[in-house]
C-alpha positions in Angstrom: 179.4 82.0 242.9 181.0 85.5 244.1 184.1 87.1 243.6 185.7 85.7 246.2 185.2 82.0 245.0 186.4 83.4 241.7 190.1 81.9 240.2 192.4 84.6 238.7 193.1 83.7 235.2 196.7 84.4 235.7 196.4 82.3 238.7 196.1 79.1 236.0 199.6 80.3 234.4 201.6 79.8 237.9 199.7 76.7 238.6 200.6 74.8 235.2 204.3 76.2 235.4 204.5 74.5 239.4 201.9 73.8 241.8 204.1 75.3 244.6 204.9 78.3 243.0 201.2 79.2 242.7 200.9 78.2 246.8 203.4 80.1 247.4 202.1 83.2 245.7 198.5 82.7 246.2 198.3 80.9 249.6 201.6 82.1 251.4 201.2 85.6 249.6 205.2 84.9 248.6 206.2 87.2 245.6 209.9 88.2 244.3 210.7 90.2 241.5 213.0 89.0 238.9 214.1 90.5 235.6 211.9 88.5 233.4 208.7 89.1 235.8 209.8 92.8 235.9 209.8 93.1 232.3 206.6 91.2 232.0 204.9 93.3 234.6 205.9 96.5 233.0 204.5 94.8 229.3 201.1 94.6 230.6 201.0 97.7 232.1 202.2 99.5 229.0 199.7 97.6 227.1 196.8 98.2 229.6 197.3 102.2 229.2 196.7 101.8 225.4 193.7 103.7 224.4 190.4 101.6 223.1 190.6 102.2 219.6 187.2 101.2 217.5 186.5 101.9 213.4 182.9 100.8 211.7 183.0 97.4 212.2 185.9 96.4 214.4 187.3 97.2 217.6 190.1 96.8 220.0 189.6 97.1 223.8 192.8 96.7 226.1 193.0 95.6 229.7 189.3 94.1 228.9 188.0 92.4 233.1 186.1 89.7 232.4 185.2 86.6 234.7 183.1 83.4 234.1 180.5 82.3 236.8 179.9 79.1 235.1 183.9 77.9 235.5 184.5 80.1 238.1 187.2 82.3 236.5 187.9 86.2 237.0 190.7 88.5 235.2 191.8 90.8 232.3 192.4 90.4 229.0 195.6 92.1 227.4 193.2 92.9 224.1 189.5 91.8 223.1 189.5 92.3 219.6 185.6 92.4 218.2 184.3 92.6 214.5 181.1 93.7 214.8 178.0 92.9 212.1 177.5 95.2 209.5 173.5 96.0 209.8 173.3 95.7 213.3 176.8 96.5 214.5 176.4 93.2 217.4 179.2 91.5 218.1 179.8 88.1 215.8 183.5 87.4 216.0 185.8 88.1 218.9 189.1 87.3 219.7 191.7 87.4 222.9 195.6 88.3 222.5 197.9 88.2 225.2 200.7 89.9 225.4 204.2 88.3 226.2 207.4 89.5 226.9 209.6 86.1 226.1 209.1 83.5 223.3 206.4 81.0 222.2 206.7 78.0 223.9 205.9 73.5 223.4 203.8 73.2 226.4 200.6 74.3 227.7 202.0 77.1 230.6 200.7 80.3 228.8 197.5 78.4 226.3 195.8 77.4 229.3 196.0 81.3 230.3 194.8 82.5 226.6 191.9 79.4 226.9 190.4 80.8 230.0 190.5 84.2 228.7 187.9 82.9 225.5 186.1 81.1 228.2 185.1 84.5 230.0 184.8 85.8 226.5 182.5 83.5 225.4 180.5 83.7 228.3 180.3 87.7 227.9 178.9 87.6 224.4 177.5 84.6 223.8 179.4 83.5 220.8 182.2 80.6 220.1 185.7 81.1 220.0 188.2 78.9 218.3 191.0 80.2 218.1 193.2 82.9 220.4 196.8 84.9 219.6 199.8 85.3 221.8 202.4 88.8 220.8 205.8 87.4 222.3 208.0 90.3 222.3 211.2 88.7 221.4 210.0 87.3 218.5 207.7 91.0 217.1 205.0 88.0 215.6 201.8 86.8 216.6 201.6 83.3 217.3 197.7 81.9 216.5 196.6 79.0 219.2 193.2 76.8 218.9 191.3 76.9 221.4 190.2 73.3 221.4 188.9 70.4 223.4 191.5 69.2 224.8 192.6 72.8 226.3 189.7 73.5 227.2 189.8 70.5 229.1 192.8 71.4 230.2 192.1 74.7 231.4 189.4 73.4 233.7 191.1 70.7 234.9 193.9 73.4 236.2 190.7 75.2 237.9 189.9 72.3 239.3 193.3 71.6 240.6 193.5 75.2 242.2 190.4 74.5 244.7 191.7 71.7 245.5 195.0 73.6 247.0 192.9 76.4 248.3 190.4 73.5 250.4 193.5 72.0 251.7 195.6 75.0 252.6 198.7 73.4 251.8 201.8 74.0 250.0 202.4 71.2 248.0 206.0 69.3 248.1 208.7 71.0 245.1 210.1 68.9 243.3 213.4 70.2 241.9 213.7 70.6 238.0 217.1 72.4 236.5 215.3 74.0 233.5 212.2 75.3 235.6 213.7 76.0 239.2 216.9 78.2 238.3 214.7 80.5 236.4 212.2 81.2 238.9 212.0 83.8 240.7 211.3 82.3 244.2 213.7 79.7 244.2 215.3 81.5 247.4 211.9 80.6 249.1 211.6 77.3 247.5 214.4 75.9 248.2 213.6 72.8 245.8 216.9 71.1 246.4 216.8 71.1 250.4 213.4 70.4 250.3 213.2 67.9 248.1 216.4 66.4 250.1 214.3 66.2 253.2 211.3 65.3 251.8 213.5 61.9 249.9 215.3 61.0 253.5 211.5 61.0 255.6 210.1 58.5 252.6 213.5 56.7 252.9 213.1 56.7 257.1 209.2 55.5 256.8 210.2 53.0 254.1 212.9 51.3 255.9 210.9 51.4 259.6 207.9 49.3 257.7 210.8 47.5 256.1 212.0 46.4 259.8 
């Protein structure tokens, strides 16, 4: 697999939040700034210019590229932390923390993100990881996530779901959501509420002509 087949981890994030959103952004090339995307963009880049800081047995390395040929996955990690054994100072431990400028969150929008990262991760040192962290700004704490089966699952499955887009080349039908739309920052190319609108009065039209 080269590059070019290769999913952007961050990819996985605007895929879980909305299926259209990532079509938009990855097959339309569609992209709008908003204030909480600004502030996130400007997070990671403040955290990518950090220098790599190492002692004896443990060290930190920001804006870390790593990819996975085996799932097919490509990216950057916000910070690798790596403990390192004593006698031979290899790797035995290492752990992926994303940065984020918001608050922790119920669902599985920014896990499947983290997951993917400790798939590359894995894949780079040849060593399990359990468990990743998310930094959410507004909240100054670490939040600790297992990296588990069923995310892991999860996180492929998402892969999986991204080809599929990319093989069909379309934009998939929005479908409107209060809590999710409003805050999005393409909602002006959406357009969730006409489109879903249209998209309700075709089915009804097809529905009632078989109907007849």
């Amino acid at each position: 697999m080269s590059d070019a087949d290769l999913i952007m981890i961050s990819a996985l994030q605007h895929a879980m939040f909305c299926q259209r959103q990532y079509a938009l952004i990855h097959l339309e090339q569609i992209w709008e700034e908003n204030r909480f995307t600004a502030e996130g963009e400007a997070l990671h880049e403040r955290v990518h210019r950090e220098r790599h800081e190492s002692r004896r047995l443990f060290r930190e390395e920001y804006g870390m590229s790593v990819r996975s040929l085996k799932f097919g996955l490509i990216g950057k990690c916000d910070l690798a932390e790596i403990w390192l054994e004593p006698e031979t100072k290899a790797p035995v431990r290492v752990n992926p923390v994303e940065f984020k400028r918001g608050r922790s969150k119920t669902n599985d929008v920014d896990r499947v993100q983290l997951c993917a990262q400790a798939l590359c991760l894995e894949e780079a040192f040849n060593l399990p990881i359990g468990k990743g962290e998310f930094y959410y700004l507004q909240e100054r704490r670490r939040v600790s996530v297992d990296i588990d089966e069923d995310l892991r699952a999860k996180t492929i499955s998402t892969a999986d779901q991204i080809r599929a887009i990319n093989a069909s080349k379309k934009t998939p039908v929005s479908s409107y959501e209060k809590k999710k739309c409003d805050g999005c920052s393409l909602i002006d190319h959406c357009m969730p509420r006409a489109v879903g609108s249209v998209s309700r009065y075709v089915r009804g039209q097809i529905e009632q002509c078989l109907a007849d």
